[in-house]
N, C-alpha and C positions, 0 to 999 in steps of 0.2 A: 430830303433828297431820296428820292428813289434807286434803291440798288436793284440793278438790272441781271445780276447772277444769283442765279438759286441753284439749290441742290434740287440735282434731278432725282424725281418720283421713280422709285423703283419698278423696275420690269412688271407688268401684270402677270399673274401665273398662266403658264400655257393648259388650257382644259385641258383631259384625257382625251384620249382618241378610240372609245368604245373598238371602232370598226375594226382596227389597228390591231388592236390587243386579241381580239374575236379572231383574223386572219391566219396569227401567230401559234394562234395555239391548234386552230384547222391544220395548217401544214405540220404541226408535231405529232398529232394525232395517226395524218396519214403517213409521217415518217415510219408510225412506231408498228402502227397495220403492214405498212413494206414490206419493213424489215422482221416482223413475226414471217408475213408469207413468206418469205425471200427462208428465214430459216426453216419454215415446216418440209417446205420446198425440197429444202438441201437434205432435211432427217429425208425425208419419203426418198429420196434419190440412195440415200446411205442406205435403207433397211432394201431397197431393189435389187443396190447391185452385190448386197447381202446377200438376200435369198440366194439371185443369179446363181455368184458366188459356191453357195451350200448346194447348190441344185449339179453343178455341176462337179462340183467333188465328191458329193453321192455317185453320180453318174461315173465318173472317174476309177473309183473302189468301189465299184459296183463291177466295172469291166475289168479291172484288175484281179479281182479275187475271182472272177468268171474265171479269165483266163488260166490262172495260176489252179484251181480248185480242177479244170476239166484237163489240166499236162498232167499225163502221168512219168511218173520221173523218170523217163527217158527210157531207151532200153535197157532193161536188164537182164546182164550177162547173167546172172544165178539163176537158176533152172526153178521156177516157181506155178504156181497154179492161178491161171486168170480168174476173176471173179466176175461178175455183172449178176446184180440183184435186177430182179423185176418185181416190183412190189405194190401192189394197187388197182386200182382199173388200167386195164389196160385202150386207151384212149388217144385220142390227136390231143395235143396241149399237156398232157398228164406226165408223169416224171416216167410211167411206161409205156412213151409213146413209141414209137419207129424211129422217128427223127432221133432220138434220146439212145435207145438201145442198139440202133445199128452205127452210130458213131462210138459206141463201147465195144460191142463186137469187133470192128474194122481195124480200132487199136491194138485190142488183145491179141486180133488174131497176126497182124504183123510184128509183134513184139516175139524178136524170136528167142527169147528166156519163157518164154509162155508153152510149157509142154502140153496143157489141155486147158479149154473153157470150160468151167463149170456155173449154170444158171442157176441162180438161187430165186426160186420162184415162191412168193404167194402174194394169187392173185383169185380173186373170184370171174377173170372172165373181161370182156368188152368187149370194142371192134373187131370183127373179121376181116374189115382190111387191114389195121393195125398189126392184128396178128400172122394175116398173110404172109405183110410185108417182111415181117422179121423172119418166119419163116426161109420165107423164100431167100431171105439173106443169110442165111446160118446152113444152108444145103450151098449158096455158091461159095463163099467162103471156107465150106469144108474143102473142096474142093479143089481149090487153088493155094489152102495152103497146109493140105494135107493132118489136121490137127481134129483130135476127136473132141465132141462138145458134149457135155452131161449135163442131167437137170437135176436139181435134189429141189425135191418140195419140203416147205416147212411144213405152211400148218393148212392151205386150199392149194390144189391146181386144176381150176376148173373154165370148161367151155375154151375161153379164146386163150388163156396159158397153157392150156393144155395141148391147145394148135403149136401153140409155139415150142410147147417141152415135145410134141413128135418129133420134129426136128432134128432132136439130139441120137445121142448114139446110144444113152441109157440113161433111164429116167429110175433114180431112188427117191425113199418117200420115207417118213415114220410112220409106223403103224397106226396110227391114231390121223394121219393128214387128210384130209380130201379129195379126194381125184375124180375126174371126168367129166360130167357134164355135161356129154357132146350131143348136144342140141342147138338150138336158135331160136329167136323169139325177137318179136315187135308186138312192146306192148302200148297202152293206152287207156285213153276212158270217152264214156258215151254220154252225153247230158241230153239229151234230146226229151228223156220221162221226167227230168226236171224242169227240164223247159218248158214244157204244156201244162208242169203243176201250178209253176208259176205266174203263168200267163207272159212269159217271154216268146215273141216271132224272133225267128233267126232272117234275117236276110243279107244270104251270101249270091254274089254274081260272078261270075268266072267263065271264062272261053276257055275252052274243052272239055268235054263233058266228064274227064276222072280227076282235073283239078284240085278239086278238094275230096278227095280221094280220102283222107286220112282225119278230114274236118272233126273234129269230137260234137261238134253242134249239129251236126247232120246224119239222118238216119245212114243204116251200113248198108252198101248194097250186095247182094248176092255173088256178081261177076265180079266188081271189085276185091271180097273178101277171096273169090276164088284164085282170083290173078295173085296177092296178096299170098297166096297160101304158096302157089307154084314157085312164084321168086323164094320163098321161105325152104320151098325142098330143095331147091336149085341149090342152096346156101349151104343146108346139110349134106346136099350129097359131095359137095365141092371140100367140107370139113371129113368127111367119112375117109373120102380118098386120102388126104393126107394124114391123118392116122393110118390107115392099113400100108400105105406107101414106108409111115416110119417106123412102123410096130414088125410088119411083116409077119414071119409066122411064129412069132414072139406073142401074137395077137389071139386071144381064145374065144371067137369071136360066139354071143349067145345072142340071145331076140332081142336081151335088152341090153346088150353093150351101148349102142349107139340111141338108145330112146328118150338121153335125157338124164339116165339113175346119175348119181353120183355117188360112189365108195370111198369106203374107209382104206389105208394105205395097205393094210394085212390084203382086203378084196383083188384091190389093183392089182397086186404081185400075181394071184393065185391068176387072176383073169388075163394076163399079160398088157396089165396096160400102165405097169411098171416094170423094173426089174430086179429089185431087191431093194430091204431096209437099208438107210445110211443116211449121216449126217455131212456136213458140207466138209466136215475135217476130216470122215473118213472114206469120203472120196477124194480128199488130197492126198491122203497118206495110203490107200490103200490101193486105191485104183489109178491117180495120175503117178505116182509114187513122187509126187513135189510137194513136201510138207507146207512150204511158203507157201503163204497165199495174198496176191497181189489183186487190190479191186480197181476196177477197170469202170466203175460204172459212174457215168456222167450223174452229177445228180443239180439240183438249182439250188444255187448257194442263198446267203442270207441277205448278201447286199443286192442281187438281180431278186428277190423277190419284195424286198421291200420297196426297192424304185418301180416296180410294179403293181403292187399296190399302192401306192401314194399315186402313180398317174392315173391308177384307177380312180379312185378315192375323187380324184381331184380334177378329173376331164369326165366324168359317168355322174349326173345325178342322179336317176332312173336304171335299175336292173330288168332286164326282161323276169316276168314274174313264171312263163311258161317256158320250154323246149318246144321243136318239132322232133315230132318220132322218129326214131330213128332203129337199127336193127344195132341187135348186141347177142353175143356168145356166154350166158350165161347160165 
């Protein structure tokens, strides 16, 4: 008899599915790629708004410490002596510029605890307009608010400080200081005998024929250097006046006051182009008679120069390596 029920044959096993396995592991792969980018992503976004961040709280105590560092603390009732150093070149940009010393000046001189300004000057010199300008602002401010202004030189006061200590109403010096200078001068250089040793052609093109006027590559011309020389006396006679204007007949004037010398502080006195030895404390004590002495002078704090250098630093690849000439009192 045949028995028609058997035990059924086990399942076949199911192959692998290569393709399957191969698909599975592509999308983990790109899962894992995502998600690195997805975080590098988020770090680069975190160090951004970082800097951001730092860049701007620089900037913040940058302006803060400006502010606080150029108040002078307020008026003071005690009867004291204002100060304003000028120390350096005296230039556009420089800590003695115009900008810088006549917003010192304008404070001192409304500060009505302030019985006298006295300028604590060394300086070898700079701009003539520089020095103009402050000038010219230390004769109206005497003026309107009636307050005498003194210069004490430390260790130079020369050419364009020296513009600016006329001004005053007496200028002290140590014996051993610097003084005068009262000259002018545009200087320069000429490569032109280099350039033909070399075997370098210059080729410059320019509309109007005094253009390059001042070109160091290009021979000098006669009319030009002459033009040149007149603007230059123009300049000196423009400084002359305001010396004799401040000195008066304080002034002992000789052939070569004005040609340039520059003296020692013992000279200055005898020549009148001082008015006696003294140090900045004994013109508070002796001559303003306000022994306090309160400084008045704007100067650039730590945090505005550093956020100025680092934009430099970081917006300037390239420095210009020359100047254009320019005219200085020195």
């Amino acid at each position: 008899m045949n028995d028609e029920t058997q035990d059924p044959s086990p399942p076949a096993a199911v192959p692998p599915q290569p393709q399957r396995q191969e698909v599975a592991w592509e999308r983990e792969t790109i899962e894992k790629l995502v998600l690195a980018t997805v975080r590098e992503q988020q770090s680069a976004r975190r160090w951004k708004l970082f800097f951001r961040l730092a860049w701007l709280a620089l900037f913040a105590a940058a302006v803060w410490t400006w502010v606080k560092q150029t108040e002078v603390q307020g008026p003071v009732s005690k009867p004291h002596t204002a100060l304003i150093e000028i120390r350096g070149e005296i230039a556009s940009g420089a800590s003695a510029s115009a900008d810088n010393v006549l917003g010192s000046l304008r404070t001192a001189f409304a500060d009505d605890g302030a019985q006298a300004v006295v300028l604590l000057i060394d300086s070898p010199g700079g701009s003539p307009v520089q020095a103009g300008i402050i000038n010219d602002e230390i004769t109206r401010l005497k003026a309107v608010h009636h307050k005498k202004v003194y210069a004490v030189v430390e260790e130079t006061c020369a050419s364009a400080a020296y513009y600016i200590a006329a001004a005053s109403d007496a200028i002290y010096v140590d014996k051993a200081s610097l003084v005068g200078s009262i000259g002018v001068l545009m200087d320069g250089f000429g490569f032109t005998g280099l350039m033909e040793k070399v075997g370098v052609e210059r080729r410059l093109m320019v509309a109007g024929q005094n253009k390059a006027m001042l070109d160091p590559f290009s021979p000098q011309d006669d009319a030009q250097r002459a033009y040149i020389q007149t603007m230059l006396g123009e300049i000196h006679a423009q400084f002359i006046a305001v010396v004799k204007r401040g000195r008066g007949d304080r002034l002992k004037e000789t052939p070569d006051t004005f040609s340039g010398l520059v003296w020692s502080g013992q000279q200055a006195v005898t020549q009148g182009l001082a008015d006696g030895l003294g140090s900045l404390d004994y013109v508070a004590r002796e001559i303003v008679k306000a022994e306090d002495i309160v400084d008045y002078t704007q100067r650039e704090n730590v945090g505005m120069r550093l956020a100025r250098e680092l934009g430099v630093h970081m917006g300037i690849g390239v420095v210009r390596a020359t100047r254009s000439a320019g005219i200085t009192l020195r």
